[in-house]
BALO-448194 format. One record per residue (C-alpha): residue number from 1; x, y, z; residue in one letter. Coordinates in nm, 3 decimals. Layout:
! BALO-448194
k;u;v;w;r
NUM;X;Y;Z;A $
...
//
This chain:
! BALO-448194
k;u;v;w;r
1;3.695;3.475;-0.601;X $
2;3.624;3.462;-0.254;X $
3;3.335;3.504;0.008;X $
4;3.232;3.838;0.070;X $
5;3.157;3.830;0.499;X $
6;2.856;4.077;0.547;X $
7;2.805;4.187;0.915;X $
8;2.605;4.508;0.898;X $
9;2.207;4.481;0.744;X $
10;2.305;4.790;0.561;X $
11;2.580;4.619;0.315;X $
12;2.322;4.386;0.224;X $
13;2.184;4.435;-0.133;X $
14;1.803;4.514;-0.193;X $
15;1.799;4.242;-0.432;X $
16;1.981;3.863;-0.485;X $
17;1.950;3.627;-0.737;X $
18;1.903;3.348;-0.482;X $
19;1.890;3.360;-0.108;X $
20;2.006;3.071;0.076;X $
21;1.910;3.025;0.419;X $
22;2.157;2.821;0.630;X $
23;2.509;2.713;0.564;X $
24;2.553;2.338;0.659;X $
25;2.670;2.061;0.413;X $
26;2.339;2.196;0.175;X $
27;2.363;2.568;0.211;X $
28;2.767;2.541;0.144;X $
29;2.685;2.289;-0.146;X $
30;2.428;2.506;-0.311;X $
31;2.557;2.834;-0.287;X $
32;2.901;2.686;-0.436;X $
33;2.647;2.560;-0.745;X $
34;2.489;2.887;-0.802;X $
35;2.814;3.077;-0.757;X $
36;2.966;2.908;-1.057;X $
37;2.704;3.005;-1.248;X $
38;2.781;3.363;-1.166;X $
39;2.481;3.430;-0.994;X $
40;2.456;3.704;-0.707;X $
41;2.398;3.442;-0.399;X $
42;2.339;3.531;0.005;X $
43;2.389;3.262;0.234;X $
44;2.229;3.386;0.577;X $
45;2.317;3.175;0.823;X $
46;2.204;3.191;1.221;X $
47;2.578;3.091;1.353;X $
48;2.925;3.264;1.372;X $
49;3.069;3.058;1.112;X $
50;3.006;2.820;0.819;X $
51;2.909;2.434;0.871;X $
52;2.570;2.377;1.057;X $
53;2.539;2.136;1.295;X $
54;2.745;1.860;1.148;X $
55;3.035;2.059;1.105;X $
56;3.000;2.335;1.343;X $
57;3.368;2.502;1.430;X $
58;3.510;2.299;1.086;X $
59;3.699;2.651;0.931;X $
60;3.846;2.666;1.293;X $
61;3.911;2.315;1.446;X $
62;4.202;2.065;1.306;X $
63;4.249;1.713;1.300;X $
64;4.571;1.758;1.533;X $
65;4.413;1.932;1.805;X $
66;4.008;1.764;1.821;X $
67;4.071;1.388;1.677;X $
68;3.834;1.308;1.850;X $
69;3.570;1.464;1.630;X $
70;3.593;1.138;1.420;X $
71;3.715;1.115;1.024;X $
72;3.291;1.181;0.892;X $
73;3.350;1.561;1.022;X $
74;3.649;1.613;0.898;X $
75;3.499;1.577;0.538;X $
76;3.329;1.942;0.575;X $
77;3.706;2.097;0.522;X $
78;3.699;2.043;0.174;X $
79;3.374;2.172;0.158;X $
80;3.423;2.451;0.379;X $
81;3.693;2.603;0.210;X $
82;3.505;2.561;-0.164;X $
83;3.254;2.783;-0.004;X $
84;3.520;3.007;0.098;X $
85;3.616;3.045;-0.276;X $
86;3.283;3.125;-0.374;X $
87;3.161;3.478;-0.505;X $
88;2.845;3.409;-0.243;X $
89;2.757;3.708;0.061;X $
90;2.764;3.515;0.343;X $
91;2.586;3.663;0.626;X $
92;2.681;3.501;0.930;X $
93;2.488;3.573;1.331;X $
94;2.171;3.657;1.097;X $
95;1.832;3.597;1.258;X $
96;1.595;3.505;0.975;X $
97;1.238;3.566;1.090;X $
98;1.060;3.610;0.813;X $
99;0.985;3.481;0.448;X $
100;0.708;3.629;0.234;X $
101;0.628;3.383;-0.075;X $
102;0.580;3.649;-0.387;X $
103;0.195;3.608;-0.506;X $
104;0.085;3.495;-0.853;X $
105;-0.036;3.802;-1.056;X $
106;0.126;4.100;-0.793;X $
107;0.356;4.197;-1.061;X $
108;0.605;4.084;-0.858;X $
109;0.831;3.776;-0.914;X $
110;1.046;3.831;-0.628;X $
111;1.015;3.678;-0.246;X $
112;1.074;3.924;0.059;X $
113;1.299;3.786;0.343;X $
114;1.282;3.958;0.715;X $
115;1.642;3.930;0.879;X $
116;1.866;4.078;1.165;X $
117;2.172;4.124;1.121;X $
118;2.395;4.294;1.483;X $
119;2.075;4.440;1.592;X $
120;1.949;4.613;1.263;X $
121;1.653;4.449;1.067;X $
122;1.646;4.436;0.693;X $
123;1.376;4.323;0.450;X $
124;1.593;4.188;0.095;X $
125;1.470;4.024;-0.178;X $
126;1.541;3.703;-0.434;X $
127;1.385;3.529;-0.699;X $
128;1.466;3.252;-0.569;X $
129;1.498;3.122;-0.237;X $
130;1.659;2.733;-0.094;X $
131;1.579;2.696;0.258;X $
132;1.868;2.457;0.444;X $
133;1.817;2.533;0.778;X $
134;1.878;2.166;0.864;X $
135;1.714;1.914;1.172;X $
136;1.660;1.961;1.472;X $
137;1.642;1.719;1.803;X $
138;1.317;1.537;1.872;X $
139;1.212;1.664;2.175;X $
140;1.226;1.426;2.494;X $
141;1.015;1.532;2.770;X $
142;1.068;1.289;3.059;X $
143;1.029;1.348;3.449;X $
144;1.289;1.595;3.528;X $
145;1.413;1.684;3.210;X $
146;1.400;2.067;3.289;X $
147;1.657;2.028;3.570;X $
148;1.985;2.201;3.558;X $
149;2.252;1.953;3.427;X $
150;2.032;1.811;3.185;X $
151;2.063;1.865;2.773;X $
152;2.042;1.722;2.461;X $
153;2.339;1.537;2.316;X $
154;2.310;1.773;2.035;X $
155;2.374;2.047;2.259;X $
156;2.710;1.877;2.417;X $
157;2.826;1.797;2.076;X $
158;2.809;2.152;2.022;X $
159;3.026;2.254;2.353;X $
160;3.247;1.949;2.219;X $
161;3.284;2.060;1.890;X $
162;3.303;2.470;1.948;X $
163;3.551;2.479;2.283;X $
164;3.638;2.121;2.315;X $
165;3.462;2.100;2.686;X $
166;3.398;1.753;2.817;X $
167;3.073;1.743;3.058;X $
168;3.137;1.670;3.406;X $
169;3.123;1.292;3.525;X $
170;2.930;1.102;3.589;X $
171;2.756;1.118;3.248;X $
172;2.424;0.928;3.161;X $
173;2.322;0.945;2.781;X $
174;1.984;0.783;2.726;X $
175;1.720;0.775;2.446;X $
176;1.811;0.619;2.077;X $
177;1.953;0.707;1.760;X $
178;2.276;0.705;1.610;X $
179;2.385;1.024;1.748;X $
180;2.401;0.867;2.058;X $
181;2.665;0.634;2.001;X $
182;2.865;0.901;1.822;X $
183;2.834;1.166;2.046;X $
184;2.958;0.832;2.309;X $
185;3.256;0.779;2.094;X $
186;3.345;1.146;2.077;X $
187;3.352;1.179;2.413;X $
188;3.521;0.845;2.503;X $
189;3.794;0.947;2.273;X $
190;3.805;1.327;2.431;X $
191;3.860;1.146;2.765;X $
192;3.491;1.171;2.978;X $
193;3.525;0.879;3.216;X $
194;3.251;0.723;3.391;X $
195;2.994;0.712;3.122;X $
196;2.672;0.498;3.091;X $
197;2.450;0.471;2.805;X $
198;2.066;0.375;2.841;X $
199;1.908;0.259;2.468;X $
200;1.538;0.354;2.490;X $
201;1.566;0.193;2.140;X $
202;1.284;-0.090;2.014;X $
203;1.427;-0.476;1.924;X $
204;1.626;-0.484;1.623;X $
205;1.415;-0.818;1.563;X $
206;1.086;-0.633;1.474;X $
207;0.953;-0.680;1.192;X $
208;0.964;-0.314;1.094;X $
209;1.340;-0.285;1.095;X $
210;1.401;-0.677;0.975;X $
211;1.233;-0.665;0.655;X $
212;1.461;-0.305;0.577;X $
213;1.822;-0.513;0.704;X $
214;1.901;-0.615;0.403;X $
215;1.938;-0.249;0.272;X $
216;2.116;-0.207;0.507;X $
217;2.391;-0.437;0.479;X $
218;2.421;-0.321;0.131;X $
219;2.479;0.069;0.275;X $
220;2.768;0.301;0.352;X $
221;2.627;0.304;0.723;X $
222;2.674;-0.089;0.789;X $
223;3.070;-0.001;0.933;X $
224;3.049;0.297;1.027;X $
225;2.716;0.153;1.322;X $
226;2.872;-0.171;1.400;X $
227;3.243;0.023;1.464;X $
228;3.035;0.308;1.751;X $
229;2.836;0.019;1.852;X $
230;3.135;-0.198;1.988;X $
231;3.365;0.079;2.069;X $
232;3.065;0.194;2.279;X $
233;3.045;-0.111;2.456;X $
234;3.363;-0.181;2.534;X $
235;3.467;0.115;2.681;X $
236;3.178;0.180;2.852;X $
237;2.843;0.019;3.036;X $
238;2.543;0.002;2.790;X $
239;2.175;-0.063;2.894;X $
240;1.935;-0.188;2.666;X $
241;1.557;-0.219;2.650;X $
242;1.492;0.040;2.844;X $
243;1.117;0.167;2.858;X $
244;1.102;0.419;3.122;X $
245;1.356;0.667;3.293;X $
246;1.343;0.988;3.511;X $
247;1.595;1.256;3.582;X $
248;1.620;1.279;4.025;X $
249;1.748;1.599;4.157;X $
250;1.643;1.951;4.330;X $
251;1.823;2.226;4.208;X $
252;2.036;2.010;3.950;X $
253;2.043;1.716;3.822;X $
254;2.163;1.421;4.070;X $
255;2.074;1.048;3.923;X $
256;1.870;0.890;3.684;X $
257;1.574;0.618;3.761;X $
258;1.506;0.375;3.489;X $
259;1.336;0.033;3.387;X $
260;1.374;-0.246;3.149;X $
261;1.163;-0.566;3.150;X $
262;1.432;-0.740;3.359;X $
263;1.531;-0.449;3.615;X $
264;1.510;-0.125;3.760;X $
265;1.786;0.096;3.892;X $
266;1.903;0.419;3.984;X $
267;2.258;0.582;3.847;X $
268;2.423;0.899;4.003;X $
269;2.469;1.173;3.774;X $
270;2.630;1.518;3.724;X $
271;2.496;1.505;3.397;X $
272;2.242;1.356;3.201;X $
273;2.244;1.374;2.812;X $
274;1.850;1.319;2.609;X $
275;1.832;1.197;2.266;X $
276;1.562;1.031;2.031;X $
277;1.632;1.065;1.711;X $
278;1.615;1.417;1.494;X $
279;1.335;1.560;1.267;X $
280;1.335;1.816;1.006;X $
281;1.373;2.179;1.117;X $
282;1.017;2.320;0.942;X $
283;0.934;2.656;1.137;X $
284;1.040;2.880;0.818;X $
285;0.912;2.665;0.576;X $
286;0.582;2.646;0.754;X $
287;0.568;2.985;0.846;X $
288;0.622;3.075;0.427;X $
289;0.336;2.906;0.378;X $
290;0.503;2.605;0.233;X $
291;0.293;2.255;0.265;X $
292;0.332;1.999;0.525;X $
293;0.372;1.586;0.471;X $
294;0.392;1.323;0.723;X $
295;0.692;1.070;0.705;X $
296;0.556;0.811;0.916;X $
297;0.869;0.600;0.857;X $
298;1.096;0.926;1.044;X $
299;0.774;0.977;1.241;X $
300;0.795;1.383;1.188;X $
301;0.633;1.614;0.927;X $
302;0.859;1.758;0.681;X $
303;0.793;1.994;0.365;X $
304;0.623;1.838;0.045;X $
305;0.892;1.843;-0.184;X $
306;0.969;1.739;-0.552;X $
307;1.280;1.519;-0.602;X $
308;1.483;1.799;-0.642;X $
309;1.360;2.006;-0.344;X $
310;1.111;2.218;-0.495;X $
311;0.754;2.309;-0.295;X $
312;0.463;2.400;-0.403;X $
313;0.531;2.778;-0.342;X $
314;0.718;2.837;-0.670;X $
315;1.076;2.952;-0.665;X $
316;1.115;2.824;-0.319;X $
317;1.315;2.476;-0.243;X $
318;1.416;2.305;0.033;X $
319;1.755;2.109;0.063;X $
320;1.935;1.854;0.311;X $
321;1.800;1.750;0.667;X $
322;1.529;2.030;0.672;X $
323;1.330;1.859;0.387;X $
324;1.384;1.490;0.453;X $
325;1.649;1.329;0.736;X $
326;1.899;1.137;0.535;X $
327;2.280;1.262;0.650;X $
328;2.539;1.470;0.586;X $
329;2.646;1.363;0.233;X $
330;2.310;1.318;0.117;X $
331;2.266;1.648;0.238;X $
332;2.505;1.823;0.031;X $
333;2.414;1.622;-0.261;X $
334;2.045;1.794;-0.274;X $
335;2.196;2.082;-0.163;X $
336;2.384;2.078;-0.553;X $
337;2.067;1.951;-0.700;X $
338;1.849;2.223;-0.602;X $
339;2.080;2.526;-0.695;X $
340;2.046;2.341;-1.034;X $
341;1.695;2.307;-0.993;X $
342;1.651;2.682;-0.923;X $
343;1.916;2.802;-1.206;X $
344;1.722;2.638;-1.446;X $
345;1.380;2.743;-1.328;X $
346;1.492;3.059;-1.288;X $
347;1.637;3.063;-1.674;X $
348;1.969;3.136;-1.497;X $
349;2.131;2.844;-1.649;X $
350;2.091;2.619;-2.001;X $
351;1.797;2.357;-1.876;X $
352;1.970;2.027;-2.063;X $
353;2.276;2.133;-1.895;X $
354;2.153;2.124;-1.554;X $
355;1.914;1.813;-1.586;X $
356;2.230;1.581;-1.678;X $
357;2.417;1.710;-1.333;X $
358;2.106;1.672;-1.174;X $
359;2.058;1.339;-1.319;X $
360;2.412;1.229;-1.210;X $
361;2.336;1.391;-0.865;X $
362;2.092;1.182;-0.833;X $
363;2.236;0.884;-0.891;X $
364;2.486;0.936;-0.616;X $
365;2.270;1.038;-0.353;X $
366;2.093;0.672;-0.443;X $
367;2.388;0.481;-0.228;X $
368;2.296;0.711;0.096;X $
369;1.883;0.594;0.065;X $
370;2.014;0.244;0.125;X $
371;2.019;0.138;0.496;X $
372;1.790;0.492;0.601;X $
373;1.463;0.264;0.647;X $
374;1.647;0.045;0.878;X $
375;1.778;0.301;1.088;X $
376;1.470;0.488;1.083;X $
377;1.287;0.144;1.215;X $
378;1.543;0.044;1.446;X $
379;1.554;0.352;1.633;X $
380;1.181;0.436;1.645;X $
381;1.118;0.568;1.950;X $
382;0.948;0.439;2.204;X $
383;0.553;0.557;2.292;X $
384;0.601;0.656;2.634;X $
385;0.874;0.870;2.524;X $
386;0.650;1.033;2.233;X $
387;0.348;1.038;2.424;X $
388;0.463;1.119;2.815;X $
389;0.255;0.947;3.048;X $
390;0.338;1.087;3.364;X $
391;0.066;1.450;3.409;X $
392;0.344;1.624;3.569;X $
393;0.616;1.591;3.261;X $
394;0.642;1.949;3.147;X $
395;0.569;1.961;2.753;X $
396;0.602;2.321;2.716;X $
397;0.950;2.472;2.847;X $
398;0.856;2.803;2.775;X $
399;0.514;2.821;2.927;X $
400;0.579;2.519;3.133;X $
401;0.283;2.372;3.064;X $
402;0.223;1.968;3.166;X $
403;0.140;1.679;2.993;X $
404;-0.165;1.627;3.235;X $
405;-0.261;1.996;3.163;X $
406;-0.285;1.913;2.780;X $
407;-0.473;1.605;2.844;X $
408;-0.708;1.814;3.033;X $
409;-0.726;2.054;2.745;X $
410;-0.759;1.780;2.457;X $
411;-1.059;1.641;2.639;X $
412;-1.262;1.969;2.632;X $
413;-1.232;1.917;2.202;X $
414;-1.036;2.150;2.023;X $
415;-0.983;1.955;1.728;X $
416;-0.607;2.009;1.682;X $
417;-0.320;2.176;1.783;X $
418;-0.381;2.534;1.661;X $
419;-0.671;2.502;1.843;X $
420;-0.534;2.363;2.159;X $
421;-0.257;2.641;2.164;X $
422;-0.534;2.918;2.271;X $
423;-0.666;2.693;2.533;X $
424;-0.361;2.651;2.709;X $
425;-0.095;2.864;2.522;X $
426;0.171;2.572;2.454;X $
427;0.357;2.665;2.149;X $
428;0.359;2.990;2.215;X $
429;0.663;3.150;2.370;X $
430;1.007;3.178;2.232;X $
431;1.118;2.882;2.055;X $
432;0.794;2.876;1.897;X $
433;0.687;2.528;1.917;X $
434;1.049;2.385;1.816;X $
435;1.051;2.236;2.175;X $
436;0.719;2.086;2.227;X $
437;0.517;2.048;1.849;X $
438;0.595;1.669;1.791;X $
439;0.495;1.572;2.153;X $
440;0.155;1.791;2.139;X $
441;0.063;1.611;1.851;X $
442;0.192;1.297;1.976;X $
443;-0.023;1.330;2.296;X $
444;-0.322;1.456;2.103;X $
445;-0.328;1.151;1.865;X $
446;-0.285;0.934;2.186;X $
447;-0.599;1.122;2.286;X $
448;-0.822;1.104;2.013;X $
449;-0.732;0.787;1.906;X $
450;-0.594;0.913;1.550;X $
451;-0.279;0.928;1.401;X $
452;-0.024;1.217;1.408;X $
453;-0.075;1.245;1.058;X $
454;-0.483;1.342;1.083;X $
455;-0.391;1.534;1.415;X $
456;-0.130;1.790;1.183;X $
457;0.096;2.013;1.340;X $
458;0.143;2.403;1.427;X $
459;0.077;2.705;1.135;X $
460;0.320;2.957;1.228;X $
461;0.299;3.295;1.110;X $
462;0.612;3.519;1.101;X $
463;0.783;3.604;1.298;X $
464;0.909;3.248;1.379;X $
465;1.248;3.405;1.554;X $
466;1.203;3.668;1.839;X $
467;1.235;4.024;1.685;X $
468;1.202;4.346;1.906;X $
469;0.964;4.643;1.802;X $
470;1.274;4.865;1.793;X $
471;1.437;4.638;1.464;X $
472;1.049;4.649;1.272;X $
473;1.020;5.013;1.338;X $
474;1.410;5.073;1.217;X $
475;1.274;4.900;0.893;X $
476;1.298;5.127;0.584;X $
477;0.968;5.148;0.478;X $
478;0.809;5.092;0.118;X $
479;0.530;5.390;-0.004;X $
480;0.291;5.158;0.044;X $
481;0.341;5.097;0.383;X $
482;0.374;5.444;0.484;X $
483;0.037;5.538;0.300;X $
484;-0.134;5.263;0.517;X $
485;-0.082;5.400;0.830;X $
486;-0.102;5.754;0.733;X $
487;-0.338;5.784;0.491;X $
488;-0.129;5.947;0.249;X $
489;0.053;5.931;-0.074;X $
490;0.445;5.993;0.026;X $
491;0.511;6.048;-0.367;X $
492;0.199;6.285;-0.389;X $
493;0.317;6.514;-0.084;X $
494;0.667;6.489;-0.144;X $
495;0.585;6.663;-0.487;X $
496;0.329;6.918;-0.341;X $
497;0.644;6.982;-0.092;X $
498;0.879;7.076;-0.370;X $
499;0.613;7.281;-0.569;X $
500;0.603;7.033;-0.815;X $
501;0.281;6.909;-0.808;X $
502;0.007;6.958;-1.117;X $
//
């Protein structure tokens, strides 16, 4: 058995047993579940190859060529080249912009998925559907953050990771999180000189990451922190306790201003790298309808999900980093679970069968809960940093709209953020929100005085991706369709064509 690679809409088939949507550590790990099972599986995933985020490049990179990468990414070969050995379509370069739940009672148990595949849109369908479409960067709007020169460290990993490139010196990475000091050791290790790292991050003696240390020096993640953590700061200057920074420059990106309690100072840069943490990637799951919680511990909304992934939409489940932030291995872990989950429900599978993998599953993924609260304390980010206060900090990339202009906006009383998006159109252009939806509602709870949770978020409505009219109208189109916009039966008048008709 091996993959079958799908790049043309019109070798898709009509129908799938399951449809998984993204192929990082979960996506791999459930459609290697369901393929054992002998299932007919898709795996649509938005990038040239297999491996998400985490372990972007990982069928093409080696270990003799990109050490530097670090021994955690080189886990996804194994992975990686199951998936290979699967009977699964993969669909890679696939814009997924659409997923319509199947209603209770339409005589219909099967969901319809809106994709592009090399410029040719395709509606398919699946009984099931696991969406892994992974996190995705908390945004980090600070003075200047729009300037040439300026990006997230998720975004250099990516450069690092797919064509080994090294941003040009000097190099300030600031915010907090773990990826930080990875992304730090990666590029130490790929040879980026004159470095400095500014930690927007909170005491590690508050209370809210104290009482969660002992957790933490019980998990896998104890090592693995302390090791980036002194490499980090031996090799290179690190500045903690810092509340406040701007990006200087006028066509690029020239120095950074920041603050701590004790000082404030000014560093020349060529490049400046933003990072505060990541949140669960919920556009799609939003968008199909699919129920909304707030994890005030990650501080970010994320699907309502059973234990093993399922929503409230039935047949639809959500695996890995896009339902709940908790790492790669964890990631692939639910990724197994809910492939189980959805053979059984589906009847695809014998239901005792599946419950005692699931129930061992489970049990591993225990050991990667341990230590999550800590880090999710420790590297809380800071208000100013959720909640801009400086009016001229542009929220809104795409319609470059300004914190000040929000606050303006809040104060005349839409009562959330859908509302607020027709007053002043942020959340509206390209990306869809991805870019500035935690720091509306962040700025609107500021406002009001409530918490993000009672502010809520975005509803999106397909299409969350960009399609052009050209793809839709190249759709093939369903007799229903056709008689809604002209009125008549296409059965009915193909048979009165062809004499045929009573």
């Amino acid at each position: 058995m091996t993959v079958r690679l799908v790049s043309k809409a019109e070798d898709l088939l009509p129908v799938y047993d399951l449809i998984v949507v993204g192929a990082g550590p979960a996506g791999m790990a459930a459609a290697i579940e369901a393929s054992k099972a002998g299932v007919r599986v898709a795996v649509l995933d938005e990038n040239p190859r297999p491996g998400g985020q985490i372990y972007r490049e990982i069928t093409r990179n080696q270990p003799s060529k990109r050490k530097y990468l670090g021994a955690d990414y080189w886990q996804g070969k194994p992975l990686a080249g199951s998936f290979a050995e699967s009977n699964a379509d993969y669909v890679p370069s696939a814009a997924v912009w659409s997923i319509e739940p199947a209603e209770e009672g339409d005589g219909n148990d099967h969901h319809r998925v809106g994709l592009t595949v090399a410029g040719a849109a395709r509606i398919i369908e699946a009984a099931g559907i696991i969406l892994a479409t992974g996190a995705q960067e908390r945004p980090m709007p600070v003075p200047g953050w729009t300037l040439p020169g300026v990006m997230t460290a998720g975004a250099a990993q990516i450069a690092l990771k797919s064509s080994g490139v090294v941003p040009s010196a000097p190099i300030v990475l600031a915010g907090c999180g773990p990826l930080l000091y990875l992304l730090a050791s990666q590029l130490i290790d790929a040879g980026a000189r004159d470095m400095t790292l500014l930690d927007t991050s909170q005491s590690l003696l508050r209370w809210g990451a104290l009482r969660h240390l002992p957790g933490f020096l019980l998990s896998p993640y104890l090592s693995k922190g302390l090791s980036l953590l002194l490499k980090t700061k031996r090799n290179i200057r690190v500045v903690t306790g810092v509340q406040s920074l701007a990006i200087l420059g006028g066509e690029h990106a020239e120095g950074v201003r920041f603050a701590t309690r004790h000082e404030t100072d000014t560093l020349q840069a060529e490049t400046v790298l933003l990072h505060q943490g990541i949140i669960p990637s919920i556009n799609l799951a939003s968008a199909a309808g699919c129920p909304l919680t707030w994890n005030e511990g990650q501080r970010a909304f994320q699907p309502a999900t059973d234990a093993e992934g399922r929503t409230l939409k039935r047949g639809i489940l959500i695996a890995g980093d896009s339902a709940r932030i908790e790492g790669a291995q964890a990631a692939e872990i639910c990724g197994r679970v809910a492939a189980l989950a959805t053979l059984s429900d589906l009847r695809l599978t014998e239901r005792h069968a599946a419950d005692t993998a699931i129930k061992q599953l489970q049990q591993r993924r225990q050991r990667y809960f341990r230590g999550r609260d800590f880090l999710d304390a420790l590297y809380t980010p800071r208000h100013a940093f959720l909640a801009p206060p400086d009016p001229q900090t542009i929220v809104c990339r795409c319609e470059e709209i300004t914190a000040g202009k929000l606050r303006e906006a809040i104060a005349l009383g839409p009562p959330g953020p859908n509302q607020l998006k027709t007053f002043v159109r942020c959340g509206m252009g390209p990306c869809q929100g991805r870019l500035c939806a935690a720091t509306v509602t962040e700025i609107m709870a500021d406002e009001k005085g409530m918490s993000p949770c009672e502010v809520g978020t975005y509803r999106l409505r397909s299409p969350v991706k960009p399609v052009r009219l050209a793809e839709l109208a190249g759709l093939p189109h369903a007799p229903r369709a056709l008689k809604a916009v002209t009125g008549r039966d296409p059965v009915d008048h193909q048979l009165k064509e062809t004499g045929h008709s009573s």
